[in-house]
C-alpha atoms as a printed R data frame, in Angstrom:
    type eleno elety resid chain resno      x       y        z
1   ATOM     1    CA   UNK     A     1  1.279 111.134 -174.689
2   ATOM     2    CA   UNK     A     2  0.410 114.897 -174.036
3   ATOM     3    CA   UNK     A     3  2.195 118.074 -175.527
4   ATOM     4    CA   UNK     A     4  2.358 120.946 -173.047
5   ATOM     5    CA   UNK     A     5  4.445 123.826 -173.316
6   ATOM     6    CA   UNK     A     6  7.757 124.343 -171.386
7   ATOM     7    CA   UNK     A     7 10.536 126.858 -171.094
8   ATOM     8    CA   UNK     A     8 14.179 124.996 -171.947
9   ATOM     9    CA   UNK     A     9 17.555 125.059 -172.158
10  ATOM    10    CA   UNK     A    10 19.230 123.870 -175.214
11  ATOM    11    CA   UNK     A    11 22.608 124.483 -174.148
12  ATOM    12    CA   UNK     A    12 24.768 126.112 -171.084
13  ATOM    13    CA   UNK     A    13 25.257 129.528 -172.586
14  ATOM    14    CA   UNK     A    14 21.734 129.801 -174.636
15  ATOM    15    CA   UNK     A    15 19.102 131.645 -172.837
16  ATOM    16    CA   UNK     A    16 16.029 129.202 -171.968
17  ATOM    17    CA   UNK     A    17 13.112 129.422 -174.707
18  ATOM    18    CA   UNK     A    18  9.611 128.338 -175.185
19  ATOM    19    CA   UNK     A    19  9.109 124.909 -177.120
20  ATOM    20    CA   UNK     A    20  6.740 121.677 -176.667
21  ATOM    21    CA   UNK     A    21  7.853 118.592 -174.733
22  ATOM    22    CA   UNK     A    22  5.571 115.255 -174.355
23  ATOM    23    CA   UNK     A    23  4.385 114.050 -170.873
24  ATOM    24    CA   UNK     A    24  3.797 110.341 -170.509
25  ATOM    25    CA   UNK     A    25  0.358 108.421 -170.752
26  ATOM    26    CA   UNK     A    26 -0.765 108.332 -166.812
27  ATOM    27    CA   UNK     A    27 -0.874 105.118 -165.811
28  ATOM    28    CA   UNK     A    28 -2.929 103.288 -162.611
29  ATOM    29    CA   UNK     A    29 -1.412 105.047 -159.704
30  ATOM    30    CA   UNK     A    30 -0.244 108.612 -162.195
31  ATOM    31    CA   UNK     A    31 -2.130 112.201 -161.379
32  ATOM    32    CA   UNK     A    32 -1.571 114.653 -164.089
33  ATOM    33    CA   UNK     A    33 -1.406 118.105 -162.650
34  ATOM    34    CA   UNK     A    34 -1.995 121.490 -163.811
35  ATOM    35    CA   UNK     A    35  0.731 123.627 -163.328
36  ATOM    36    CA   UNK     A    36  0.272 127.074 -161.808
37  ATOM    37    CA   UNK     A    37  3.031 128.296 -159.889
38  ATOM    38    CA   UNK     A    38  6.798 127.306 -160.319
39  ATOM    39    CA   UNK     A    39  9.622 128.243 -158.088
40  ATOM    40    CA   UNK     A    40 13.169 129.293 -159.784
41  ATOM    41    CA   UNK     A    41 15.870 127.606 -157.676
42  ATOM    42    CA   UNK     A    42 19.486 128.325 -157.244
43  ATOM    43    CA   UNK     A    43 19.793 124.526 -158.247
44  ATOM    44    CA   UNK     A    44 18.292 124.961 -161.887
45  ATOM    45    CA   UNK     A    45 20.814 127.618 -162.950
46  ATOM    46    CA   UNK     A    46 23.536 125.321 -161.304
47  ATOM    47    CA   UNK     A    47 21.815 122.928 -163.485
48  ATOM    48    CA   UNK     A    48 21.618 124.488 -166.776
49  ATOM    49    CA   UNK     A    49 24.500 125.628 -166.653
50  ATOM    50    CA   UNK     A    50 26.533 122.537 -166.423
51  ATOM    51    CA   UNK     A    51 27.664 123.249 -163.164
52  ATOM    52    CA   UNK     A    52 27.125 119.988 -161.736
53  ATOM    53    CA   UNK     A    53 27.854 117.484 -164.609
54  ATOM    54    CA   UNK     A    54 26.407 117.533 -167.957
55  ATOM    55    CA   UNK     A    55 22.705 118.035 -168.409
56  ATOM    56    CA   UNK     A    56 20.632 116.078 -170.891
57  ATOM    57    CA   UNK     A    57 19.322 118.645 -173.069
58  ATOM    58    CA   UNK     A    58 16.899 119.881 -173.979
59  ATOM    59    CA   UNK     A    59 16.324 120.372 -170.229
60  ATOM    60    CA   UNK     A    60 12.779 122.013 -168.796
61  ATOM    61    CA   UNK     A    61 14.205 123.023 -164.972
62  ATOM    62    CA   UNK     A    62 11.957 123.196 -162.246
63  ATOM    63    CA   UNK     A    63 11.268 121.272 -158.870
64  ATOM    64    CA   UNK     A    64  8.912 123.853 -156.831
65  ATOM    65    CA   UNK     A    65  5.661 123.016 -158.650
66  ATOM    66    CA   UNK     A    66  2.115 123.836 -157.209
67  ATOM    67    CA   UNK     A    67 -0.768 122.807 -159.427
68  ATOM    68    CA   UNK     A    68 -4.296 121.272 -159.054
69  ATOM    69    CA   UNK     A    69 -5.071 117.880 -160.276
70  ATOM    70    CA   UNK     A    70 -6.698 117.327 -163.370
71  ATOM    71    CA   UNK     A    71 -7.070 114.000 -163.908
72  ATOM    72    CA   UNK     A    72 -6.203 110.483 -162.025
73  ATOM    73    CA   UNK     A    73 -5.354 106.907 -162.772
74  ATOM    74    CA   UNK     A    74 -7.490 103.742 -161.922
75  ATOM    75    CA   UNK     A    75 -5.965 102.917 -158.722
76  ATOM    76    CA   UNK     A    76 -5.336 106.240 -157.553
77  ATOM    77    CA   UNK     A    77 -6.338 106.531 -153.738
78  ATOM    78    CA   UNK     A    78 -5.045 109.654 -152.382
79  ATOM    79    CA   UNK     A    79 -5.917 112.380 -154.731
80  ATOM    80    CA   UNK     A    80 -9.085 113.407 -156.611
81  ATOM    81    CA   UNK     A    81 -9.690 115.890 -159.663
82  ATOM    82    CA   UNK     A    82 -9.669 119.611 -158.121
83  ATOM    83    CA   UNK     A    83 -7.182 118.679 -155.290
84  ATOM    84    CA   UNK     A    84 -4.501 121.026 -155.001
85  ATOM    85    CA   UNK     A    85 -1.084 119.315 -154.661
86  ATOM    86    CA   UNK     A    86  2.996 120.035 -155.336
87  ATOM    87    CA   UNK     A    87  5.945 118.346 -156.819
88  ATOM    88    CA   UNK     A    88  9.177 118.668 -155.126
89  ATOM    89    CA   UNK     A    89 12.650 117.664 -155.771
90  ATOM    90    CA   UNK     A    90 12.444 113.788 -156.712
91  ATOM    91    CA   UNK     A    91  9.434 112.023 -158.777
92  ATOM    92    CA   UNK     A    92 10.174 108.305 -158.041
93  ATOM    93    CA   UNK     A    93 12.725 105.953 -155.995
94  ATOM    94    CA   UNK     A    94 13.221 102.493 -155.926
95  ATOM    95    CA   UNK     A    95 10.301 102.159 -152.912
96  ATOM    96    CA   UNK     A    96 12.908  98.971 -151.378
97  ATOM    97    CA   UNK     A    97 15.597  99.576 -149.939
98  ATOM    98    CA   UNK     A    98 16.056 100.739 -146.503
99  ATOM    99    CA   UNK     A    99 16.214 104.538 -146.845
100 ATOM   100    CA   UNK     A   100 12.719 104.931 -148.964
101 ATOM   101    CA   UNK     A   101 11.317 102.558 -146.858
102 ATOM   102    CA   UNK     A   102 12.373 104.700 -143.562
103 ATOM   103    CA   UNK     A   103 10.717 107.626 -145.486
104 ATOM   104    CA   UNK     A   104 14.033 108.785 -146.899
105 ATOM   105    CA   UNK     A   105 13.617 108.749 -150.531
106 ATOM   106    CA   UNK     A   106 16.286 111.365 -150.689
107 ATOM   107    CA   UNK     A   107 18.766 108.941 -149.831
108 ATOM   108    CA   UNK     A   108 17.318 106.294 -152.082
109 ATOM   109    CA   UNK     A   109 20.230 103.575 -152.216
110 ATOM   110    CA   UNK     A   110 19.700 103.416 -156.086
111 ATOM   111    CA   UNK     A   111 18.751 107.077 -156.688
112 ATOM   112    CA   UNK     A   112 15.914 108.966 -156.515
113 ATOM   113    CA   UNK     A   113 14.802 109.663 -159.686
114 ATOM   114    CA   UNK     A   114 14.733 113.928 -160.097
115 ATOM   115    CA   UNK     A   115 12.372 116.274 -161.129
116 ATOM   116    CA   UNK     A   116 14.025 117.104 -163.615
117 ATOM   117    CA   UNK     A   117 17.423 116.097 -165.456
118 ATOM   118    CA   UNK     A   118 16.907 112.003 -164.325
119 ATOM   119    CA   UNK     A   119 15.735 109.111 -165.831
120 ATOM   120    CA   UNK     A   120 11.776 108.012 -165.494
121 ATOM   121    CA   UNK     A   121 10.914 104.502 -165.309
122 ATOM   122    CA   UNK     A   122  9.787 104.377 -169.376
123 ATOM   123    CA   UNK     A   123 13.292 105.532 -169.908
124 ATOM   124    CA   UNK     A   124 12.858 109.127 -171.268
125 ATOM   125    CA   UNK     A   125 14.452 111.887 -169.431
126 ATOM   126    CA   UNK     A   126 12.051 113.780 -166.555
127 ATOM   127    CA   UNK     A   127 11.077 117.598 -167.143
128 ATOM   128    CA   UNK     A   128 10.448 119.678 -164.491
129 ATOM   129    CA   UNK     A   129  8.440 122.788 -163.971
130 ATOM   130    CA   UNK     A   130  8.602 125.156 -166.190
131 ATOM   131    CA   UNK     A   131  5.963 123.967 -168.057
132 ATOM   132    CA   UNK     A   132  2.066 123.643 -168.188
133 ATOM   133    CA   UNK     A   133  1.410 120.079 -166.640
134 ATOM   134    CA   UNK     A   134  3.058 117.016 -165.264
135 ATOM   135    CA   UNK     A   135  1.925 113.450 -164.808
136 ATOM   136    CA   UNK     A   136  3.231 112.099 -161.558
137 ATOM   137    CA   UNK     A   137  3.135 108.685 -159.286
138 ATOM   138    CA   UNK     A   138  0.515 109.703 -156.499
139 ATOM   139    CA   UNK     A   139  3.188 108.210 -154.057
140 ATOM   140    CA   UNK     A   140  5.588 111.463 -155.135
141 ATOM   141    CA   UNK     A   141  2.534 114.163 -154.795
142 ATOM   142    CA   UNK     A   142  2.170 116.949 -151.940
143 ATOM   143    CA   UNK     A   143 -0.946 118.231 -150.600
144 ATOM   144    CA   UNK     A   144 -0.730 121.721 -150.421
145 ATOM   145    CA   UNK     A   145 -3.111 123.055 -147.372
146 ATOM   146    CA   UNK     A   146 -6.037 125.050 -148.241
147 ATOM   147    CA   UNK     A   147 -4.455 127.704 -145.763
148 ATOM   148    CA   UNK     A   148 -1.191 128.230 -148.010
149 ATOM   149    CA   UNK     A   149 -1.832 130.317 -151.862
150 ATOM   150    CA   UNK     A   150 -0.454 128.320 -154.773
151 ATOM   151    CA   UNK     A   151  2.325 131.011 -155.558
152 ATOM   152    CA   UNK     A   152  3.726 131.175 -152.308
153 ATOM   153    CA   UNK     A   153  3.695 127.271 -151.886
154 ATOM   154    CA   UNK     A   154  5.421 126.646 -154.314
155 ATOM   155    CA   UNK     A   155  9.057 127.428 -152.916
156 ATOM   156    CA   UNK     A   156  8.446 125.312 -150.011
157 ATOM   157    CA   UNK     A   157  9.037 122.651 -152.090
158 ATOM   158    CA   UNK     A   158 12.378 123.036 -152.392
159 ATOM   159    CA   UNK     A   159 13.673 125.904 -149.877
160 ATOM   160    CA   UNK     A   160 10.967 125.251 -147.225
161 ATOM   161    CA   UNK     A   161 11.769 121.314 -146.609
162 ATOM   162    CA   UNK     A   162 15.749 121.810 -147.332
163 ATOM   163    CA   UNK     A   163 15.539 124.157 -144.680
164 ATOM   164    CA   UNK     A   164 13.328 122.128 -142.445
165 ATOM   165    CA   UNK     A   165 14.544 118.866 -142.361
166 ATOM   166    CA   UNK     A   166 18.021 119.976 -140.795
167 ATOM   167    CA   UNK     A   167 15.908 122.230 -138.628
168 ATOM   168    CA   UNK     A   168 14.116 119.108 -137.694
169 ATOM   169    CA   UNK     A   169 16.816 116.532 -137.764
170 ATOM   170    CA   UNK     A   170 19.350 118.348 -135.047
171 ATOM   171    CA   UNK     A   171 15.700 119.193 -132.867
172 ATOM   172    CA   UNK     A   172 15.481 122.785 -132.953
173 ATOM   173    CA   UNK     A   173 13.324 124.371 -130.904
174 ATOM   174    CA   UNK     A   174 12.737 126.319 -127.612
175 ATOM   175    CA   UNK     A   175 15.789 127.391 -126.304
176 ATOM   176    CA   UNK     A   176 18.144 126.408 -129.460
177 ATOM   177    CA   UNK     A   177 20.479 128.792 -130.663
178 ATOM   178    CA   UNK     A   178 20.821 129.154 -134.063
179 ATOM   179    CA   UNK     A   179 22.524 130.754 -136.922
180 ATOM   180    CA   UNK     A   180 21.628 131.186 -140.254
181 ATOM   181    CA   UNK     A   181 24.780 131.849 -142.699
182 ATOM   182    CA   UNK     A   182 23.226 133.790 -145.358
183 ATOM   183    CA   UNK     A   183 19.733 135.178 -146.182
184 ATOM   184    CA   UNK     A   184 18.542 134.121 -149.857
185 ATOM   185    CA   UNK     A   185 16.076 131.759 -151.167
186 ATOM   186    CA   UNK     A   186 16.914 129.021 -148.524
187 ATOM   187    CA   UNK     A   187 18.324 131.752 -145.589
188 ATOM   188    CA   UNK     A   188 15.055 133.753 -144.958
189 ATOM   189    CA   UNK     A   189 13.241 129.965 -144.783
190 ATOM   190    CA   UNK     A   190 15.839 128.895 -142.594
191 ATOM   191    CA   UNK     A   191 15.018 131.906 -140.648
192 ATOM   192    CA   UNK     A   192 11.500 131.791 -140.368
193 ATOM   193    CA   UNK     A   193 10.913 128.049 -139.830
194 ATOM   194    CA   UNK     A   194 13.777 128.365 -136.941
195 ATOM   195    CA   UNK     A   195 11.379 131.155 -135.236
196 ATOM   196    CA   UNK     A   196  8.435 129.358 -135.995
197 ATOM   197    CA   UNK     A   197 10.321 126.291 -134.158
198 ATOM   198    CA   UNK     A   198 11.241 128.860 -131.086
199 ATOM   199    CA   UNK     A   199 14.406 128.811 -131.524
200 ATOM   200    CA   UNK     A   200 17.126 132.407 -131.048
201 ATOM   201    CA   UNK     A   201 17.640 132.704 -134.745
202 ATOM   202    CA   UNK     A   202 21.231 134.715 -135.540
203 ATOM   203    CA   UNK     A   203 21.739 136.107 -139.463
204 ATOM   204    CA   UNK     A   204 25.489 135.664 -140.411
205 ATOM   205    CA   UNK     A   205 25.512 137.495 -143.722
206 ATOM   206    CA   UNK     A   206 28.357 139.471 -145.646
207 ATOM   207    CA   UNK     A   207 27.240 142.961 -144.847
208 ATOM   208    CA   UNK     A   208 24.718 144.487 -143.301
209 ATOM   209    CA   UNK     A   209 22.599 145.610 -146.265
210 ATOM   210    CA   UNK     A   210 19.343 143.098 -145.775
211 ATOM   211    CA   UNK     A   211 19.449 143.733 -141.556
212 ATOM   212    CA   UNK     A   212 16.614 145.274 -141.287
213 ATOM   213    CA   UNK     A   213 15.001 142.503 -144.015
214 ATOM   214    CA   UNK     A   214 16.531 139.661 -141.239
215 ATOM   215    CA   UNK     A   215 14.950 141.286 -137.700
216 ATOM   216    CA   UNK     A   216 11.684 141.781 -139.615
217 ATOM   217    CA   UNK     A   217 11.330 137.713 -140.994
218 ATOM   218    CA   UNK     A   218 12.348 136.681 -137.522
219 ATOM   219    CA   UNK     A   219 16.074 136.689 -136.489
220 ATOM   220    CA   UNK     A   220 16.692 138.219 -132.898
221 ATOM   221    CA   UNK     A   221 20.368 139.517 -134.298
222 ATOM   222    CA   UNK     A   222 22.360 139.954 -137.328
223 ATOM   223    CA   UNK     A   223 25.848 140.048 -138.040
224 ATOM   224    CA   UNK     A   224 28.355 140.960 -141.106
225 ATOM   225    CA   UNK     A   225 30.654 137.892 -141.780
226 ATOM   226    CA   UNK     A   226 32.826 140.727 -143.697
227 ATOM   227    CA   UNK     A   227 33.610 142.175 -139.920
228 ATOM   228    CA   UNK     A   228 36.675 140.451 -138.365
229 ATOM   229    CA   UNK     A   229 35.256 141.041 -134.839
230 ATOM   230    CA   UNK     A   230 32.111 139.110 -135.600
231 ATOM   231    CA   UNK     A   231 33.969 135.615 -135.403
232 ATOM   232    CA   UNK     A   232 35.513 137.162 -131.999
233 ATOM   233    CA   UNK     A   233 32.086 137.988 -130.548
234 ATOM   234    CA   UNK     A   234 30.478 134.882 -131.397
235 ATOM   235    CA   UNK     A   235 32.413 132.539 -130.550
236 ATOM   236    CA   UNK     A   236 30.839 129.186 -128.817
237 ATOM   237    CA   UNK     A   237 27.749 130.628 -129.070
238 ATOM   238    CA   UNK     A   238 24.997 128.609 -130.711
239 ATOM   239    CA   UNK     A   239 24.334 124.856 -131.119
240 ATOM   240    CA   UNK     A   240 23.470 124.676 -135.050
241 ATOM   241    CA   UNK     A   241 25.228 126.785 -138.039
242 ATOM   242    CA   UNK     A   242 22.828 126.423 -140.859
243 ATOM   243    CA   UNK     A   243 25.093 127.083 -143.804
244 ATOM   244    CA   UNK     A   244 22.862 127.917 -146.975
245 ATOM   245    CA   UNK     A   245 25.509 129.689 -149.365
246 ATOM   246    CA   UNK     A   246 27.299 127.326 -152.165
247 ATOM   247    CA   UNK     A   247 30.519 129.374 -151.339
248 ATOM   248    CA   UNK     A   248 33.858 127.668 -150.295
249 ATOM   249    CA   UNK     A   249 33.761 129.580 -146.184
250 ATOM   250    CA   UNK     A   250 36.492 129.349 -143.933
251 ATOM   251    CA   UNK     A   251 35.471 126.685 -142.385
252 ATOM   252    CA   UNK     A   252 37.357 126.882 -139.013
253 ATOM   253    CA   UNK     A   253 36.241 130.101 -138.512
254 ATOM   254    CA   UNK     A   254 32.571 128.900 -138.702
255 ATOM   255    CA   UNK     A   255 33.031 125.863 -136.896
256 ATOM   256    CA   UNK     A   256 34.557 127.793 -133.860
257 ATOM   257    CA   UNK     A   257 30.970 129.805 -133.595
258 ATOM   258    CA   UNK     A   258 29.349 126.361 -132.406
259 ATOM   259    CA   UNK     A   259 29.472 125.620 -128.604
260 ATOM   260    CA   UNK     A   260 30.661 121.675 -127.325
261 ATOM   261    CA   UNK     A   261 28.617 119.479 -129.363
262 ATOM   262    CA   UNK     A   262 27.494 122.154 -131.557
263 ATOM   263    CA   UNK     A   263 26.662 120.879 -135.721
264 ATOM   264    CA   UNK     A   264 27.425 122.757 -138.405
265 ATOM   265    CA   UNK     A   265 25.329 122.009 -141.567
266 ATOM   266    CA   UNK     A   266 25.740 122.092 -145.197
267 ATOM   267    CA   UNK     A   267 23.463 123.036 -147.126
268 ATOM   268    CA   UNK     A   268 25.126 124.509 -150.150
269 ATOM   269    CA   UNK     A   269 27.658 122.800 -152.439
270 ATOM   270    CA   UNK     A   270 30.708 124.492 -153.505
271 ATOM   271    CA   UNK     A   271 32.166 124.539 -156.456
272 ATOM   272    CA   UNK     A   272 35.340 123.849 -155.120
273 ATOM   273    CA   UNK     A   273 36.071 120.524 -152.361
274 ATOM   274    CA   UNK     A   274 35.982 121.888 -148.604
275 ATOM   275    CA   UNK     A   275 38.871 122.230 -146.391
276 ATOM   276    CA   UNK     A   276 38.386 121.098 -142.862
277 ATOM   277    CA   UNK     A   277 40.723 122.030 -140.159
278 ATOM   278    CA   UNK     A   278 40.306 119.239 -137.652
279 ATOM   279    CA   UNK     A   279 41.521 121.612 -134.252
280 ATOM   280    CA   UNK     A   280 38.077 123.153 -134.546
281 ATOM   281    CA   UNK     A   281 36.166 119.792 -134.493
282 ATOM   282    CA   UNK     A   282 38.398 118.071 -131.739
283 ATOM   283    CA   UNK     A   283 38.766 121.070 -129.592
284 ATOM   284    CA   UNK     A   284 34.504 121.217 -129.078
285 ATOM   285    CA   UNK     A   285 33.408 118.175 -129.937
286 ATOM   286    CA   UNK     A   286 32.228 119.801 -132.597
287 ATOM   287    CA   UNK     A   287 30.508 118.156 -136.067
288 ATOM   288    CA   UNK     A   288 29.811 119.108 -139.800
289 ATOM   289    CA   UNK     A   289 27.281 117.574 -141.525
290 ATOM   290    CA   UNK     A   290 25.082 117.465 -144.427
291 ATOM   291    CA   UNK     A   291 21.284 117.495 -145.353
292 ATOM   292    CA   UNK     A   292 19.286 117.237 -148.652
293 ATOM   293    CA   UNK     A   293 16.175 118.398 -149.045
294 ATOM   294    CA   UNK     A   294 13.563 115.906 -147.486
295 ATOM   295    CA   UNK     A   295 11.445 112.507 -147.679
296 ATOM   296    CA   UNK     A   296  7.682 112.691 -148.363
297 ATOM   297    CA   UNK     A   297  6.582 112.759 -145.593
298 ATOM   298    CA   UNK     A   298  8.368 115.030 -143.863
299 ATOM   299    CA   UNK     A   299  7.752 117.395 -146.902
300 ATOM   300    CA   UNK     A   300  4.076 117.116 -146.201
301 ATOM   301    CA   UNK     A   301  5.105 117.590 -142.200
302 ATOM   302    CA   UNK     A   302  6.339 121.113 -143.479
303 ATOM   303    CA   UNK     A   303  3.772 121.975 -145.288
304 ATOM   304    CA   UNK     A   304  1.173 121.603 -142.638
305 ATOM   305    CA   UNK     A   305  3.564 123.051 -140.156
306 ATOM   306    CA   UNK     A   306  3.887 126.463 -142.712
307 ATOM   307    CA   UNK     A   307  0.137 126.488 -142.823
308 ATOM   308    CA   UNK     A   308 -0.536 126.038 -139.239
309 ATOM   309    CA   UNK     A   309  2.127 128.582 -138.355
310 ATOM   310    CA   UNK     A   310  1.540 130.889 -141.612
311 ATOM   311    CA   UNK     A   311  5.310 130.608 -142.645
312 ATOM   312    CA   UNK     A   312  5.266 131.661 -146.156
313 ATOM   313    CA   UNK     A   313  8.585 132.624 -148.464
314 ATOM   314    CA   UNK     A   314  9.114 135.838 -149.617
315 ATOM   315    CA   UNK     A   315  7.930 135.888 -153.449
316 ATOM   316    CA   UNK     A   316  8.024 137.709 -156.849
317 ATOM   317    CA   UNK     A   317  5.954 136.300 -159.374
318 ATOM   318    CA   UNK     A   318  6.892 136.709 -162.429
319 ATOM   319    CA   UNK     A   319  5.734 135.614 -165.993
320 ATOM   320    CA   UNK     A   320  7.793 133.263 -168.319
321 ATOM   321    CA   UNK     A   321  9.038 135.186 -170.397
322 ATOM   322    CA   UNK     A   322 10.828 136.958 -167.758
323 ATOM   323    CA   UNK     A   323 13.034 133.708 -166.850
324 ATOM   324    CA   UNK     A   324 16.249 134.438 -168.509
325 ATOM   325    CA   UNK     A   325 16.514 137.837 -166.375
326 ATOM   326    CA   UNK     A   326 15.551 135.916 -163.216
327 ATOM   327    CA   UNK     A   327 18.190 133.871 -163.429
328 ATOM   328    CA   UNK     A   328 20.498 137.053 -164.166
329 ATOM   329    CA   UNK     A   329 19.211 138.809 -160.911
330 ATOM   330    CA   UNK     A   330 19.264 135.841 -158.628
331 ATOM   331    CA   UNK     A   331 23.129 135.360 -159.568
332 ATOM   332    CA   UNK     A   332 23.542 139.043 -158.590
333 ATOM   333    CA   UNK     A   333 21.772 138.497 -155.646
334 ATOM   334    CA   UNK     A   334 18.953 140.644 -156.889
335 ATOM   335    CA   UNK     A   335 15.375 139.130 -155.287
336 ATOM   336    CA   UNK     A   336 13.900 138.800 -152.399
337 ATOM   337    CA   UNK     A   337 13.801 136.114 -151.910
338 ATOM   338    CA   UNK     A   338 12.429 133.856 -154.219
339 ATOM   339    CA   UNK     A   339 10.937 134.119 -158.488
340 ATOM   340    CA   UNK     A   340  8.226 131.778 -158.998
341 ATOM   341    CA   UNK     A   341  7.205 131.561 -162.663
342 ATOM   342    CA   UNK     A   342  3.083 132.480 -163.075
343 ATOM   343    CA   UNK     A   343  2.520 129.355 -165.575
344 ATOM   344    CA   UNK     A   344 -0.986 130.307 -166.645
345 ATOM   345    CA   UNK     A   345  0.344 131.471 -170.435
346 ATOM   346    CA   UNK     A   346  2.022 127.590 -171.019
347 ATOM   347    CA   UNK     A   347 -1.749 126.072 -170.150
348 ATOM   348    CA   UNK     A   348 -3.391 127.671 -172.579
């Protein structure tokens, strides 16, 4: 095994610090990858902070990783030494049943196996990002264009493909009207992939304050959701609500902004269960769905859709030491629109 240094949490209320954690012996198909570039997601503080069931700590978050490759197993086919590749989400699946085999790992009928906070094959708990190197199963490894930089990559590994897939899924495109609810980590990707896609992209947001922020990354209009008379304007007028806060909405209200037919997506999850009136959903044949993040391939789709349309997220790179207050400012809403974590001091 390998020691590499890592940022962890050791509880929900301690602040992450720096310790050592072990990464397993690469086997035949494995690709240990140098770390670089690490995106903070909404998801790791959910994480950390018990949130969404009790973590195993210690616990290294982290599922936006860009790296190169530093070394490769016997039977390794697809990567070589100096290749520059990602981690997203999920590092393994069970590779049988109908889902993974359809390319849909996310919906692995036995569980994908996370990034972090799961169980690896060996047994021992997976570590994510925040940390100097990985060892990964080539099968679970993204090439990362030549076109795209390693910093800004990184989030796309996360934000960019939850926001895609959905984007994807319900065939955006040309003529599509679209709204995004919400412009943070995974709005303003929501918002550029839907213009890169050709589709009208709307801003639903609470206020007004990041407007000029939404006309600039691509939306044709923006509204305040705080303004009663924005529901009345908007009223049956798009065919996909992309909802990307983890706030319990008024659901009806939302659901009556989507023309016959329209889908309203979830991307967030609430702390609290949803209500659903069902007037809205009968009275427009209306639906509400769900999407999580991506498969493989379609991850890689992204990726070489961002770099042949030069769709990049909206970064501030920051050093490790400076996680703690990250997570402090993106629960106040403070960054635009995404930390990613400079890991060059935990490779040394």
């Amino acid at each position: 095994m390998t020691t590499v240094s890592a940022y962890a949490a050791t509880s929900v209320s301690e602040p992450l610090t720096r310790t050592t954690i072990t990464r397993r012996e690469m086997g035949p198909h494995d690709v240990t990858i140098a770390i670089h570039f690490a995106g903070i997601c909404h998801s790791d503080i959910h994480t950390v902070k018990g949130e969404w069931g009790e973590p195993a700590f210690p616990l290294v978050p982290g599922h936006e990783i860009a790296g190169v490759v530093t070394a490769v197993g016997s039977e390794v086919t697809r990567y070589r030494v100096g290749d520059r590749v990602g981690v997203g989400c999920f590092v393994d699946s069970c590779r049988e049943c109908r889902h993974c085999l359809a390319g849909d790992e996310q919906y692995c009928v036995r569980g994908m196996t996370g990034t972090y906070n799961g169980v690896d094959r060996d047994g021992r708990p997976t570590q994510g990002g925040y940390s100097g190197a990985i060892v990964v199963d080539e099968n679970y490894v993204l090439r990362i264009p030549d076109s795209l930089p390693l910093d800004a990559a990184a989030p796309l590994l996360c934000a960019g493909i939850t926001t895609y897939s959905p984007l994807r899924h319900w065939n955006v495109g040309p003529g599509t009207r679209v709204a995004v609810v919400g412009l943070g980590g995974l709005g303003h990707m929501a918002v550029k992939l839907g213009k890169a896609l050709g589709a009208d992209v709307t801003v639903l947001s609470q206020s007004l304050k990041k407007r000029e922020d939404g006309l600039r990354l691509g939306a044709g209009a923006y509204y305040a959701t705080s303004d009663p008379d924005t529901f009345r304007a908007l009223r049956s007028s798009f065919d996909v609500v992309i909802n990307t806060v983890s706030a319990n909405l008024d659901l009806g209200r939302y659901l009556m902004l989507l023309d016959v037919d329209g889908t309203l997506v979830e991307l967030g999850m609430p702390e609290k269960p949803m209500t659903v009136p069902a007037a809205p959903l009968v009275g427009g044949r209306r639906r509400l769905a769900g999407s999580l993040i991506g498969g493989i391939a379609e991850t890689q789709e992204m990726l070489d859709f961002c770099a042949e349309h030069g769709v990049l997220p909206e970064i501030e790179v920051i050093e490790p030491e400076y996680i703690n207050t990250a997570y402090e400012r993106v629960l106040a809403s403070d960054v635009r629109y995404r930390f990613v974590i400079d890991t060059a001091s935990l490779r040394g």
